[in-house]
MDTraj code that builds the backbone (N, CA, C; nanometers):
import mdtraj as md
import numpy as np

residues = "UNK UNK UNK UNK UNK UNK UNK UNK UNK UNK UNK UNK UNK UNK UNK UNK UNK UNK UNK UNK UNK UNK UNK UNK UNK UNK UNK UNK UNK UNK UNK UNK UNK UNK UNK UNK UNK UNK UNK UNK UNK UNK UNK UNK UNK UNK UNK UNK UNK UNK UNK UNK UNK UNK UNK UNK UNK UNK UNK UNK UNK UNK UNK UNK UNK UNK UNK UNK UNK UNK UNK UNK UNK UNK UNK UNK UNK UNK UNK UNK UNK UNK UNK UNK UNK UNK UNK UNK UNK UNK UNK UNK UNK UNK UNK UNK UNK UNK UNK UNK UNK UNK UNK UNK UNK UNK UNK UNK UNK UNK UNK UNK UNK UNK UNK UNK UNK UNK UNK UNK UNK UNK UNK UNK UNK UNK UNK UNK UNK UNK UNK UNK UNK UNK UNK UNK UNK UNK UNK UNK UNK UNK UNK UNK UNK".split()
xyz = np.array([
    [-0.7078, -1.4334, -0.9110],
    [-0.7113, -1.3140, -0.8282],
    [-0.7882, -1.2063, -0.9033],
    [-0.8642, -1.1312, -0.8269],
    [-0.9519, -0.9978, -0.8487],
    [-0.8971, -0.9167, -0.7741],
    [-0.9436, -0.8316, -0.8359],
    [-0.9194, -0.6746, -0.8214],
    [-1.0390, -0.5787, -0.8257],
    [-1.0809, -0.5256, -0.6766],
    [-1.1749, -0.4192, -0.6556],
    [-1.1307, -0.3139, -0.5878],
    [-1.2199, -0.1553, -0.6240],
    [-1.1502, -0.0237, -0.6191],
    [-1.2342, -0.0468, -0.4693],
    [-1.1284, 0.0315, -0.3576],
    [-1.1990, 0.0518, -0.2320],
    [-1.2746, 0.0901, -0.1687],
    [-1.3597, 0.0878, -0.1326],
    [-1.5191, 0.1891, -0.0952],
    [-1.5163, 0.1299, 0.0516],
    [-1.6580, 0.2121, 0.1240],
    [-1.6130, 0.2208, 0.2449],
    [-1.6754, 0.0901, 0.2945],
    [-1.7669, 0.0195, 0.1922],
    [-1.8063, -0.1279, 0.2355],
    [-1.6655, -0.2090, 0.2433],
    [-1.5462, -0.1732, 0.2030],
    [-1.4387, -0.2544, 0.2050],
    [-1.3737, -0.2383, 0.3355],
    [-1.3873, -0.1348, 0.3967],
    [-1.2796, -0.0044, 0.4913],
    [-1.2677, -0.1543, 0.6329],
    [-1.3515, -0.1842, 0.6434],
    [-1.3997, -0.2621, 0.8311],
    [-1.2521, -0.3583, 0.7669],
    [-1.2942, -0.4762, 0.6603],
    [-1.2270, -0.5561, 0.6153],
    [-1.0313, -0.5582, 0.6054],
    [-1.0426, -0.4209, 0.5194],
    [-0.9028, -0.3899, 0.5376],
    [-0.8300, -0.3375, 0.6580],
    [-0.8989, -0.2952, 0.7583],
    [-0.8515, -0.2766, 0.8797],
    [-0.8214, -0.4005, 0.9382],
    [-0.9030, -0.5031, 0.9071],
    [-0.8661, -0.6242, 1.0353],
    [-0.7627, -0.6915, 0.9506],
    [-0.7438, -0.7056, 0.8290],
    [-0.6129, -0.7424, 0.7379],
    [-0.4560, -0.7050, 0.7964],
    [-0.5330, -0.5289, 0.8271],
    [-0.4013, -0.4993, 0.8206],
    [-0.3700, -0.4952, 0.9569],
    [-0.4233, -0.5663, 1.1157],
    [-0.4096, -0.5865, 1.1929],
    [-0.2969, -0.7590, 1.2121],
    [-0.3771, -0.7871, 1.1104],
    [-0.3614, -0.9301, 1.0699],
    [-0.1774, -0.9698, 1.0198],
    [-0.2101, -0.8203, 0.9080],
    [-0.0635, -0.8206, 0.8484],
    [0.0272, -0.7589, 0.9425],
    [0.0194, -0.6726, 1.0579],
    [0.1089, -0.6035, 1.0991],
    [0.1343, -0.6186, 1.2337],
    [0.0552, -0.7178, 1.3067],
    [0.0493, -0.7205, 1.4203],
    [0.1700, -0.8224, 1.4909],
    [0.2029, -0.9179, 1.3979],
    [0.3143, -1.0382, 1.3890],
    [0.3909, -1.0131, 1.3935],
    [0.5276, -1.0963, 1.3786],
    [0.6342, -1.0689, 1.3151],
    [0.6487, -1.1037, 1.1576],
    [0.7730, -1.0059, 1.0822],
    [0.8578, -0.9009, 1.1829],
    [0.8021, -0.7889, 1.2339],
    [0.7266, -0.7305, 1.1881],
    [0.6424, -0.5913, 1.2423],
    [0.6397, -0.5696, 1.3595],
    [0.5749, -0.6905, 1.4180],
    [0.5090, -0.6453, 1.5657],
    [0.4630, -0.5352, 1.6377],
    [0.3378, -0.5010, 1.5357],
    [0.2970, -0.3318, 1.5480],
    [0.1763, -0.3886, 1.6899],
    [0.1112, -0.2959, 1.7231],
    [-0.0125, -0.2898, 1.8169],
    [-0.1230, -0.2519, 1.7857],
    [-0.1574, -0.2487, 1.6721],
    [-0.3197, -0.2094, 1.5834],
    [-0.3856, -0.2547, 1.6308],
    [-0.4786, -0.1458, 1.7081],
    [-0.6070, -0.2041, 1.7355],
    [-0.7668, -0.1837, 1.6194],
    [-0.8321, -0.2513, 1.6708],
    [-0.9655, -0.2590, 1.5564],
    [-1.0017, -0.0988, 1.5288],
    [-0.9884, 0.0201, 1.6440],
    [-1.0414, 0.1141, 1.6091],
    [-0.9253, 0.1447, 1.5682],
    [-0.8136, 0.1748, 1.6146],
    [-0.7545, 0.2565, 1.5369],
    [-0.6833, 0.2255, 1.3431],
    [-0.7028, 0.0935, 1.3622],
    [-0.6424, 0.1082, 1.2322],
    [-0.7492, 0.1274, 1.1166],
    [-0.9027, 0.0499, 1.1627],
    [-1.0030, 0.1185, 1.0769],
    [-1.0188, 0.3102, 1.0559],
    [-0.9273, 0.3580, 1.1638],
    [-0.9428, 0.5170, 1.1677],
    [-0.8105, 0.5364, 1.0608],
    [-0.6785, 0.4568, 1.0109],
    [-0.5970, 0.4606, 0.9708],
    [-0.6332, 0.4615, 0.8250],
    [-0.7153, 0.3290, 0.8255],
    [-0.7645, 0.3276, 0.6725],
    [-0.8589, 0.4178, 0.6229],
    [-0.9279, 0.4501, 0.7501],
    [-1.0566, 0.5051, 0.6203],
    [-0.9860, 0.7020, 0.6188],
    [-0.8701, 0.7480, 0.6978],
    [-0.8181, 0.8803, 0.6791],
    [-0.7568, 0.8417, 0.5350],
    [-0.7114, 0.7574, 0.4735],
    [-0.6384, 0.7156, 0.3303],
    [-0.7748, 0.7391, 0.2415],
    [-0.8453, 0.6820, 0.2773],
    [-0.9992, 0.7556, 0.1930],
    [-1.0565, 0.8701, 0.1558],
    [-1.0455, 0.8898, 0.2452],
    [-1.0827, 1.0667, 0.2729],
    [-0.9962, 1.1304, 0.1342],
    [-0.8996, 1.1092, 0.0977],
    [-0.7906, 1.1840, 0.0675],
    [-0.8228, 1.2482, -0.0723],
    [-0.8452, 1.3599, -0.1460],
    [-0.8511, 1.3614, -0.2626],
    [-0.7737, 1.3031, -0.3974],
    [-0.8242, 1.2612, -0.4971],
    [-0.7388, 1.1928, -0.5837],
    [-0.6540, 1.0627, -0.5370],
    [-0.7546, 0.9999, -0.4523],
    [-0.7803, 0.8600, -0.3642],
    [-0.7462, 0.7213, -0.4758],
    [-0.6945, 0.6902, -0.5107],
    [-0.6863, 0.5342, -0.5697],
    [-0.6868, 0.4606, -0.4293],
    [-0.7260, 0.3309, -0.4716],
    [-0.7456, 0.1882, -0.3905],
    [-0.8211, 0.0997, -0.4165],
    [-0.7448, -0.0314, -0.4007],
    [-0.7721, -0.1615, -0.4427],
    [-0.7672, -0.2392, -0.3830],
    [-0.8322, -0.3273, -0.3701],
    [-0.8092, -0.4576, -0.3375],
    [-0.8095, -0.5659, -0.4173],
    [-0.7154, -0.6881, -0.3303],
    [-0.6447, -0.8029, -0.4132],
    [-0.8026, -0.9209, -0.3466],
    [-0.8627, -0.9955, -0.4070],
    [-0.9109, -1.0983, -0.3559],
    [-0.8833, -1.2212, -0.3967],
    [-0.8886, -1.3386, -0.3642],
    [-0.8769, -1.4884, -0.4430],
    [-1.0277, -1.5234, -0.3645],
    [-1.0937, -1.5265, -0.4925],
    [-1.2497, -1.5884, -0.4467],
    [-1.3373, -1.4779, -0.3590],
    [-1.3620, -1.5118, -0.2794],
    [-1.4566, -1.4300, -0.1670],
    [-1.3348, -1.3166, -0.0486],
    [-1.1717, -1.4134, -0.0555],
    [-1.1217, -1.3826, 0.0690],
    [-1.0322, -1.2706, -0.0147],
    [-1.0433, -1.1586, 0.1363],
    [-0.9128, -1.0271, 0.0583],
    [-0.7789, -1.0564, 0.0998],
    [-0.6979, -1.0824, 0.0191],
    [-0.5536, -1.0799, 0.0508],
    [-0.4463, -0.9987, 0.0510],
    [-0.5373, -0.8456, 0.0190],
    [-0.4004, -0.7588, 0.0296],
    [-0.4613, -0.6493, -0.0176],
    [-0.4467, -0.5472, 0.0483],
    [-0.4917, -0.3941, -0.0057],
    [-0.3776, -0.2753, -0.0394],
    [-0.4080, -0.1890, -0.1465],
    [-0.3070, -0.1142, -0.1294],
    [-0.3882, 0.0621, -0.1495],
    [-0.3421, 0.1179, -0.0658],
    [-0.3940, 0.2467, 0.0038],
    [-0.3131, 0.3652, -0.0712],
    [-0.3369, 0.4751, -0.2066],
    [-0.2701, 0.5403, -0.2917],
    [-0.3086, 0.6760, -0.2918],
    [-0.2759, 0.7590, -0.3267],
    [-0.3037, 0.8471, -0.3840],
    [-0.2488, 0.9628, -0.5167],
    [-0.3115, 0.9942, -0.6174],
    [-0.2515, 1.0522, -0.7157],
    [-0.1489, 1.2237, -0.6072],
    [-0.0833, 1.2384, -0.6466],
    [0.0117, 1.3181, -0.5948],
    [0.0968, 1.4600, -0.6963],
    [0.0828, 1.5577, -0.6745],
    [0.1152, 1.6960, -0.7720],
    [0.2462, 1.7073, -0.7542],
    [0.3447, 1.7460, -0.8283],
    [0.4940, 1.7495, -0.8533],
    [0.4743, 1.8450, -0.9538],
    [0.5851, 1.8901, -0.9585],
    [0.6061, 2.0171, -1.0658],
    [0.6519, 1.9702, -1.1834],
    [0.6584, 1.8559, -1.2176],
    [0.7280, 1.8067, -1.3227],
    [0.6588, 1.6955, -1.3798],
    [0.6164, 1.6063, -1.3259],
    [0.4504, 1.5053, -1.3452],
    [0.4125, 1.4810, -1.2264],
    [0.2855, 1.4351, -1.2104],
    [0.2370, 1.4020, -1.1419],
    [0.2439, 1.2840, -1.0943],
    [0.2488, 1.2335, -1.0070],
    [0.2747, 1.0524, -0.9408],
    [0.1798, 1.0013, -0.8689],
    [0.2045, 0.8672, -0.8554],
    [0.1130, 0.7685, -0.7432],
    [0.2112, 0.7699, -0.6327],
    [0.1484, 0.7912, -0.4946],
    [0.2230, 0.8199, -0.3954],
    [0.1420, 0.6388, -0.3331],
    [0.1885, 0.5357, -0.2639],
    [0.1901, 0.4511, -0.2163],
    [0.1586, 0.4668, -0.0603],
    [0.0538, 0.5147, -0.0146],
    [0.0696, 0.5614, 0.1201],
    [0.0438, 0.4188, 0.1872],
    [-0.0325, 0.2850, 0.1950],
    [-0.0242, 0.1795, 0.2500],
    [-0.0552, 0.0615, 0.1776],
    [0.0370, -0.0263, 0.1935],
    [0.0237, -0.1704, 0.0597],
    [0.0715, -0.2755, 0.2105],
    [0.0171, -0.3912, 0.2057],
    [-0.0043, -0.4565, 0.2831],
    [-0.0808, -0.6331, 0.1790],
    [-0.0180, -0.7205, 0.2306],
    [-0.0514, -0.8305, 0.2316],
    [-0.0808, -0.9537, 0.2957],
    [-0.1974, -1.0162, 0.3340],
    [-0.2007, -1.1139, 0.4097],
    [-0.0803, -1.2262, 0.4505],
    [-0.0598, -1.2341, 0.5788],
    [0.0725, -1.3007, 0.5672],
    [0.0927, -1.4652, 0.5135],
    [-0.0195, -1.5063, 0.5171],
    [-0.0290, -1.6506, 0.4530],
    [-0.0042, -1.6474, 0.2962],
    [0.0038, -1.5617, 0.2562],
    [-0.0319, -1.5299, 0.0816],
    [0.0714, -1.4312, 0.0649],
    [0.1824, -1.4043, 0.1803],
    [0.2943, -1.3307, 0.0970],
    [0.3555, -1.4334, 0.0140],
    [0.4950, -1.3377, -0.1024],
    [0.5860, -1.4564, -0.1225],
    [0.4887, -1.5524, -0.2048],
    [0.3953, -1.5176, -0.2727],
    [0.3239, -1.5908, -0.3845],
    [0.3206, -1.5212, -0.5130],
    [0.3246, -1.4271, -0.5203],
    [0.3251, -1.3097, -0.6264],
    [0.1873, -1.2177, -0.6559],
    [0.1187, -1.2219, -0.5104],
    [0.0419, -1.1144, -0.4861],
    [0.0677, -0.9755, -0.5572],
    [0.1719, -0.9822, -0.4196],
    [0.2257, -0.7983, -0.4219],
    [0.2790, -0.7367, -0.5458],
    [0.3497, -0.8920, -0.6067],
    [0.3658, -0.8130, -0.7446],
    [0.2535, -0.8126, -0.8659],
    [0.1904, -0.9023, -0.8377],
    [0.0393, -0.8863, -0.9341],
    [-0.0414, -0.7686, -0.8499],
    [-0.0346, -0.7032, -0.7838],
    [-0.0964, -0.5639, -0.7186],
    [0.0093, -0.4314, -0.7590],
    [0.1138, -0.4513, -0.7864],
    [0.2357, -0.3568, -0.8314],
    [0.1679, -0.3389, -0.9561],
    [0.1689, -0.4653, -1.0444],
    [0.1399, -0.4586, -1.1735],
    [0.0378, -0.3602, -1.2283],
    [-0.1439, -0.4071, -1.1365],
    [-0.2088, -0.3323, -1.1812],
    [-0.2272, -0.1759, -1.1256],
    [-0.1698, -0.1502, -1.0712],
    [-0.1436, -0.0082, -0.9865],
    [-0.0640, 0.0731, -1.1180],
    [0.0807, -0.0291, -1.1695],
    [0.1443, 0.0455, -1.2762],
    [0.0687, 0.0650, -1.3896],
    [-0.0619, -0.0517, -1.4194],
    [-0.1326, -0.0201, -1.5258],
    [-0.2357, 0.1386, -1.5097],
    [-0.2066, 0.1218, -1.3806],
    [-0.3108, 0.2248, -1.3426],
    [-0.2510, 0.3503, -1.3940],
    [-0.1534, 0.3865, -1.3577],
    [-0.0632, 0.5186, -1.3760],
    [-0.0251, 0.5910, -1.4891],
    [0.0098, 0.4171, -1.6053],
    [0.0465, 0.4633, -1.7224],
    [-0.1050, 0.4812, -1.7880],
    [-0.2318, 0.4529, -1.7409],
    [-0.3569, 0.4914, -1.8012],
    [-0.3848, 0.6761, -1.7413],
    [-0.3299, 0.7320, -1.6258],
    [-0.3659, 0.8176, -1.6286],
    [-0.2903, 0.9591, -1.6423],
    [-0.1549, 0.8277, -1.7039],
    [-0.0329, 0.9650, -1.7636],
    [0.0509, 1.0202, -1.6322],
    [0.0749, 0.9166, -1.5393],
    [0.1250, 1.0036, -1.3884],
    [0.2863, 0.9390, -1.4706],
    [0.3623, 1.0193, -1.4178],
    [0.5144, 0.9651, -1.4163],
    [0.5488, 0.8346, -1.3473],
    [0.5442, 0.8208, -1.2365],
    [0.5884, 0.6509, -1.1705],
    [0.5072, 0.6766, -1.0390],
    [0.5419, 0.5626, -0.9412],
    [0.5292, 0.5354, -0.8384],
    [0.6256, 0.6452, -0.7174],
    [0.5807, 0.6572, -0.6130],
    [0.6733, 0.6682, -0.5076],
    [0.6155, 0.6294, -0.3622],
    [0.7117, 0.5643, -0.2763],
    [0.6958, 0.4783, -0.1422],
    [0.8132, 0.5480, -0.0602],
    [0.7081, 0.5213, 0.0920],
    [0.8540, 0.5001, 0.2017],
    [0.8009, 0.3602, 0.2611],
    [0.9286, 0.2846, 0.2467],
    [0.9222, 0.1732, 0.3274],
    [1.0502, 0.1714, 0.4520],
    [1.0292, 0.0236, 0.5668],
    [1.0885, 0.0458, 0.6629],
    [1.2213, -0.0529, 0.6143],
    [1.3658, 0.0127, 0.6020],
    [1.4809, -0.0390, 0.5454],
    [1.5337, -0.1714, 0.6173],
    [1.4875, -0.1463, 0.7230],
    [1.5199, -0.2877, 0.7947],
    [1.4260, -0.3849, 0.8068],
    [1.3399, -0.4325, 0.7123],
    [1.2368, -0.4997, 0.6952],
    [1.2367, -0.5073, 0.5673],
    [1.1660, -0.6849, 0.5288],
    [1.1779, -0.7583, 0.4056],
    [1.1451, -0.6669, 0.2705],
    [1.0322, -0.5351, 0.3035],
    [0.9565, -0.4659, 0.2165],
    [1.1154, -0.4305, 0.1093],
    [1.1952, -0.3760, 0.1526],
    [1.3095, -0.2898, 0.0439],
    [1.3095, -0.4292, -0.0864],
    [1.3625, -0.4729, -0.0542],
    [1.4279, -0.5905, -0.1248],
    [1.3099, -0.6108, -0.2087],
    [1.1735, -0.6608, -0.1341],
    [1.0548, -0.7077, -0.2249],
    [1.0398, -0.5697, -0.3492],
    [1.0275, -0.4493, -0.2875],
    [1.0589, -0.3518, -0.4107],
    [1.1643, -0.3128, -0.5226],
    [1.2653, -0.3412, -0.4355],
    [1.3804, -0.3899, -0.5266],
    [1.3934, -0.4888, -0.6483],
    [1.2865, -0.5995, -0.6486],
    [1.2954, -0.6898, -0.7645],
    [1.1568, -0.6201, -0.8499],
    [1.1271, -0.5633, -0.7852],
    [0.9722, -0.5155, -0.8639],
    [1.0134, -0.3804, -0.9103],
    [1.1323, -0.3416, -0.9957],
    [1.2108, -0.2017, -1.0620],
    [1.1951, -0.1233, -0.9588],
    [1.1799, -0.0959, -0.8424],
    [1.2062, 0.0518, -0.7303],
    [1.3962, 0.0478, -0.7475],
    [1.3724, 0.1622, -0.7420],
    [1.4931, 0.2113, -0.7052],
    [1.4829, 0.2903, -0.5658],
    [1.6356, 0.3014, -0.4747],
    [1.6465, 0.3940, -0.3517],
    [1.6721, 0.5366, -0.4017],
    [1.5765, 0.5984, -0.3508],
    [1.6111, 0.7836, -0.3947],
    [1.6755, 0.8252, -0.2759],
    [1.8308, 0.8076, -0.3853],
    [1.9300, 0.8412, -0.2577],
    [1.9269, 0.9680, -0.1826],
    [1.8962, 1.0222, -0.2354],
    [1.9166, 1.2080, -0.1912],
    [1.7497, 1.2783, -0.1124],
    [1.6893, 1.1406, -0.0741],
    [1.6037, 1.1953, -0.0050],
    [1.5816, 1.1573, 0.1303],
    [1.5873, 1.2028, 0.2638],
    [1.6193, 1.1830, 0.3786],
    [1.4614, 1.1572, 0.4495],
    [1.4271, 1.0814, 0.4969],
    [1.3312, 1.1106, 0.6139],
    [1.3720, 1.1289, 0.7560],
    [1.2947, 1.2540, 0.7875],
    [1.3332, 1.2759, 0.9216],
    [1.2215, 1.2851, 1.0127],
    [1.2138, 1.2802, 1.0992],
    [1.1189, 1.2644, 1.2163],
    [1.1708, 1.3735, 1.3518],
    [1.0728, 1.3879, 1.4217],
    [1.1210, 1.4716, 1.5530],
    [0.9986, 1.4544, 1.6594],
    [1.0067, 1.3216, 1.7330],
    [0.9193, 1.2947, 1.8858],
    [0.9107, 1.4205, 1.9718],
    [0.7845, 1.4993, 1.9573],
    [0.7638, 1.5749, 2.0630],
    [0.6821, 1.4982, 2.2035],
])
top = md.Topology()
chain = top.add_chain()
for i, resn in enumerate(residues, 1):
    res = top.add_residue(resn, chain, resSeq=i)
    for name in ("N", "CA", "C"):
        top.add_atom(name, md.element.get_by_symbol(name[0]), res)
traj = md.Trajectory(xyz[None], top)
């Protein structure tokens, strides 16, 4: 497995991945080609942008969508989208993509990682063996207008 930083020759690719990855079960999201290429490449845009991709050979198996993030106390990698091909989960992708993300962090002196994942879906647990902890005292809330 390789590892390349994301540019926008990557952007088309990781959109249809993550159509690929999310469109199934359990997810069963509705990504379409435009919108999720509009999903990925707004993660680009972002200042203090990390992103990578996972390949084996020619084929991409998993991207993860980051950004460095300001805190008053250190600075962090915020995890805004990590995604893996579903044929190639459950191989040790995601955690050979954890890995070099953490190499990434402790090279640029950030404090840790931070994610929201969906609790009723396999993701908790997969972070759970890969040292995440639940930050109990932090709530997400939402409000459908």
């Amino acid at each position: 497995m390789t590892f390349k930083s994301i540019t926008n020759d990557e952007l088309q690719t990781c959109a249809e991945l993550l159509m690929r990855t999310y469109n199934c079960p359990p997810w069963n999201d509705r990504w379409t080609a435009e919108s999720a290429l509009r999903y990925v490449s707004e993660f680009f845009g972002f200042p203090r942008f990390f992103g990578f991709a996972a390949f084996e050979g020619d084929e991409l198996v998993g991207a993860m969508f980051c950004r460095e993030h300001t805190w008053y106390t250190n600075d962090e990698l915020y995890v805004d989208e990590f995604f893996i091909a579903p044929e190639h989960q459950r191989k040790g992708y995601g955690a050979a993509m954890l890995k070099y993300a953490e190499d990434y962090i402790k090279s640029k002196g950030l404090a840790g990682f931070t994610l929201l994942t969906n609790r009723y879906m396999p993701a908790p647990r997969f972070y759970e063996k890969n040292g995440f902890t639940t930050a109990e005292h932090v709530m997400f809330m939402y409000k459908e207008v």
